[in-house]
C-alpha positions in Angstrom: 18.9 17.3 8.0 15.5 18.1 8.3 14.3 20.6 5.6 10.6 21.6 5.5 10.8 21.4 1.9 10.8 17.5 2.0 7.8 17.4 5.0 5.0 15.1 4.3 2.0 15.2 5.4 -0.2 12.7 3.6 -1.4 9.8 6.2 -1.5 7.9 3.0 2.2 8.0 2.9 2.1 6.4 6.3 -0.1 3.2 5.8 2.8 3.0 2.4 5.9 3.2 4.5 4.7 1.0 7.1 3.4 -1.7 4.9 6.8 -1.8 2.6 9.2 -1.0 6.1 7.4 -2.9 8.6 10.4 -3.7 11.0 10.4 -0.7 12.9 12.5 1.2 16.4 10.2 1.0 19.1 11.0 3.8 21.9 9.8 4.9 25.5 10.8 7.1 28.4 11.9 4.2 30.8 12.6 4.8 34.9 16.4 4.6 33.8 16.2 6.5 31.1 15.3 6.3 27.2 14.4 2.1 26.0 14.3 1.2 22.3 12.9 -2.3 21.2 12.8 -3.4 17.2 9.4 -5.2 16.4 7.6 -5.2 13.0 5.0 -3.8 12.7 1.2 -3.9 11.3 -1.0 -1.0 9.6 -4.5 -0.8 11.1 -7.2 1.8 10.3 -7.7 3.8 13.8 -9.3 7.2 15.4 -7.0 9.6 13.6 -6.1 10.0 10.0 -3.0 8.5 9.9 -4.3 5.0 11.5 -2.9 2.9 14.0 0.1 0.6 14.3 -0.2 -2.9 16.4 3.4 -5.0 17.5 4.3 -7.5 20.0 7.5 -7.9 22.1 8.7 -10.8 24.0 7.6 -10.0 27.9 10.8 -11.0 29.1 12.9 -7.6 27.0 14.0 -5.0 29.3 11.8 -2.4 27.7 8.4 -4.4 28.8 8.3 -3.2 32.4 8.3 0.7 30.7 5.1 -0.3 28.4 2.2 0.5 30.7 -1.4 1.6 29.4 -0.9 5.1 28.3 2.6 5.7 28.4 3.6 8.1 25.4 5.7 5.8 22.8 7.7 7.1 19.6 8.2 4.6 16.2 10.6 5.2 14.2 10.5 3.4 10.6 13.2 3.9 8.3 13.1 3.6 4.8 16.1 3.9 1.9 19.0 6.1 2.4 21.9 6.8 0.0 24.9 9.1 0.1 24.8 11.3 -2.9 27.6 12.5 -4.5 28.0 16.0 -6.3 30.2 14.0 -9.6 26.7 12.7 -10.3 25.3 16.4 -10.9 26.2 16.5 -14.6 24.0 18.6 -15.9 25.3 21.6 -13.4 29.3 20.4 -13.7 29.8 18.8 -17.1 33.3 19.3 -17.0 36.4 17.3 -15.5 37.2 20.7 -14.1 34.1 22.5 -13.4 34.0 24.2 -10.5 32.5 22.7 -7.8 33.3 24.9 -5.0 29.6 26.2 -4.6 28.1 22.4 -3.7 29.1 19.5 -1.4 27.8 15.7 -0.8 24.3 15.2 0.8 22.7 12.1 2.3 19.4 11.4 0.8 16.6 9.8 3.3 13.0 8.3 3.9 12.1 8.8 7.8 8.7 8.4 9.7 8.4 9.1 13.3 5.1 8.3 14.7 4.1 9.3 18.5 0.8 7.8 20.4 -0.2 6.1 23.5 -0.1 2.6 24.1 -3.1 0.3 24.5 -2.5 -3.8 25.3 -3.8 -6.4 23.1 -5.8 -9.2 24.3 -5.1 -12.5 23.0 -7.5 -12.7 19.9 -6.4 -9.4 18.9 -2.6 -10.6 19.3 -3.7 -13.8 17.1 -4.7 -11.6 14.4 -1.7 -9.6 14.2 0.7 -12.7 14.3 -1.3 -14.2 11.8 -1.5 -11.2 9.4 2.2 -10.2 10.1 2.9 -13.7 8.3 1.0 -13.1 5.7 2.2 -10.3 4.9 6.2 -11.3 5.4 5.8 -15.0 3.8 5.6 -15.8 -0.3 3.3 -17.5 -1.7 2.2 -20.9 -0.6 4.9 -20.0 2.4 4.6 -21.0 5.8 1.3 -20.4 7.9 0.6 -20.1 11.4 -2.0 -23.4 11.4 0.6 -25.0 10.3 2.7 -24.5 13.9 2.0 -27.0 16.5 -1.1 -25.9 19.0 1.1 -26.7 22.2 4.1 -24.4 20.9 1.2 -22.2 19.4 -0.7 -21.4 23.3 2.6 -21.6 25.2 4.7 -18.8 22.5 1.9 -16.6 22.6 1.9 -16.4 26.8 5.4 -14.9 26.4 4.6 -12.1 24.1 2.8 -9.1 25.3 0.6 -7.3 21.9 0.6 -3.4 21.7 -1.5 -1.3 20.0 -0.6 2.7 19.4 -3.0 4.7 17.7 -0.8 7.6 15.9 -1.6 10.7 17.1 0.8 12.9 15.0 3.5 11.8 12.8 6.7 13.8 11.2 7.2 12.4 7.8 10.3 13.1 6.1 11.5 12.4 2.4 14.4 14.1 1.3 14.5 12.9 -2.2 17.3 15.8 -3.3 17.5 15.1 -7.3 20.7 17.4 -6.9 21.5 21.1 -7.3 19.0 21.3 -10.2 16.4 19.4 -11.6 18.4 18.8 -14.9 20.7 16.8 -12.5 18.6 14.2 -11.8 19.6 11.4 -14.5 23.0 11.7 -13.6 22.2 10.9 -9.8 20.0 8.1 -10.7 23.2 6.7 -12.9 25.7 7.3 -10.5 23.1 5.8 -7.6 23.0 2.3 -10.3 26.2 2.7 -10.7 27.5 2.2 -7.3 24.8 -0.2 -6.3 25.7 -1.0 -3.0 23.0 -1.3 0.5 20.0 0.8 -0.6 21.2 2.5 -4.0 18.8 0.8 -6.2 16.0 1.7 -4.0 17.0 5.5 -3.8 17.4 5.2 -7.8 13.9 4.2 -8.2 12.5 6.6 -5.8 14.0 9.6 -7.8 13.0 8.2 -10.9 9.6 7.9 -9.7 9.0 11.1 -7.7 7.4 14.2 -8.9 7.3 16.0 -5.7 4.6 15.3 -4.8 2.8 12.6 -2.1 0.4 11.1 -4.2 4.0 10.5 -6.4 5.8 8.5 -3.7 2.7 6.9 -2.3 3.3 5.2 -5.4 7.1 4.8 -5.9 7.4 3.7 -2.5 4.6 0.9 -3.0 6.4 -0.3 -6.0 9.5 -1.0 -4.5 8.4 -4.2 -3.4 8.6 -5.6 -6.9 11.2 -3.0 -8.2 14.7 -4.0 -6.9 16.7 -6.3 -9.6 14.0 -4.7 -12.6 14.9 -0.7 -12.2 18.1 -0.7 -14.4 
């Protein structure tokens, strides 16, 4: 379902999907095949446009003895997805029987795929990204990393390995499909409310939101951190 109508190419869109869908499919070429590991992940400027991502698995998963110093690494984040129905195109079929025999459902999608080379962390790097990861996932006046015991604080961090990946290309996807014509677009949105189940209410505010354009979603997608439970 990739169209190159709904291509992105805006590292700016990348830093704003990572930072709102941090927890992230981590995959690598191993010696028995392909290895995926999930990890969340944080946004750090880096050598390229589009920046760099650091993460941290446990040393003991499977996929640890496949991430060596330069080995070629693909990310996949995911963000909102939502069936789409063509009922909801009202402006195009206003009737109960209109025909509808020139359209068909279509599945509506964020997707970022990022490909570098991995570098290792050393331990005051890893620090720093455990420490900002919290910050970053707890609320206010929420839980902080000085506030975990020093023993359980040296001995966790001897089991974790810290990866760094600066992105070297990225295919950016947002197929954000209003319906067969732009006039069609309320009626999604309404049907999208309507139904409200898994990410609905995010797709909703994404359409609502978008122009079209990068800059557009940049912003939509920021704001869906304080959207959800406010949009209808």
């Amino acid at each position: 379902m990739h169209y190159a109508e709904y291509k992105h190419t805006d590292p700016d869109l990348v830093r704003a999907l990572v930072d709102i869908f941090p927890f992230a499919a981590i995959s690598v070429n191993g010696s028995h095949g392909p290895r995926i590991a999930h990890a969340p992940l944080t946004f750090r400027n880096g050598r390229f446009p589009a920046g760099a991502l650091e993460f941290h698995l446990a040393k003991a998963n499977p996929i640890a003895r496949d991430m060596k110093i330069g080995v070629p690494v693909t990310i996949l984040v995911q963000g909102p997805g939502a069936a789409i129905s063509p009922s909801w195109f009202t402006s195009s079929f206003p009737q109960d029987d209109s025909d509808r025999s020139r359209t068909a459902p279509t599945y509506n999608y964020v997707s970022l795929i990022m490909n570098g080379r991995l570098e290792f962390m050393d331990d005051q790097a890893l620090q720093t990204q455990i420490k900002d990861l919290v910050l970053a996932s707890e609320p206010e006046g929420g839980w902080r990393t000085e506030e975990l015991a020093p023993d359980l604080w040296q001995g966790w961090r001897k089991l974790i390995q810290g990866y760094r990946l600066e992105i070297e290309s990225f295919d950016l996807t947002a197929k954000l499909s209003p319906g067969d014509v732009p006039e069609d677009k309320v009626g999604v949105i309404a049907g999208l409310l309507d139904r409200n189940v898994l990410a609905d209410a995010s797709m909703a505010h994404l359409l609502r939101g978008h122009d079209g354009t990068s800059q557009s979603l940049v912003s939509v997608v920021r704001a869906l951190k304080h959207s959800i439970g406010t949009s209808s």
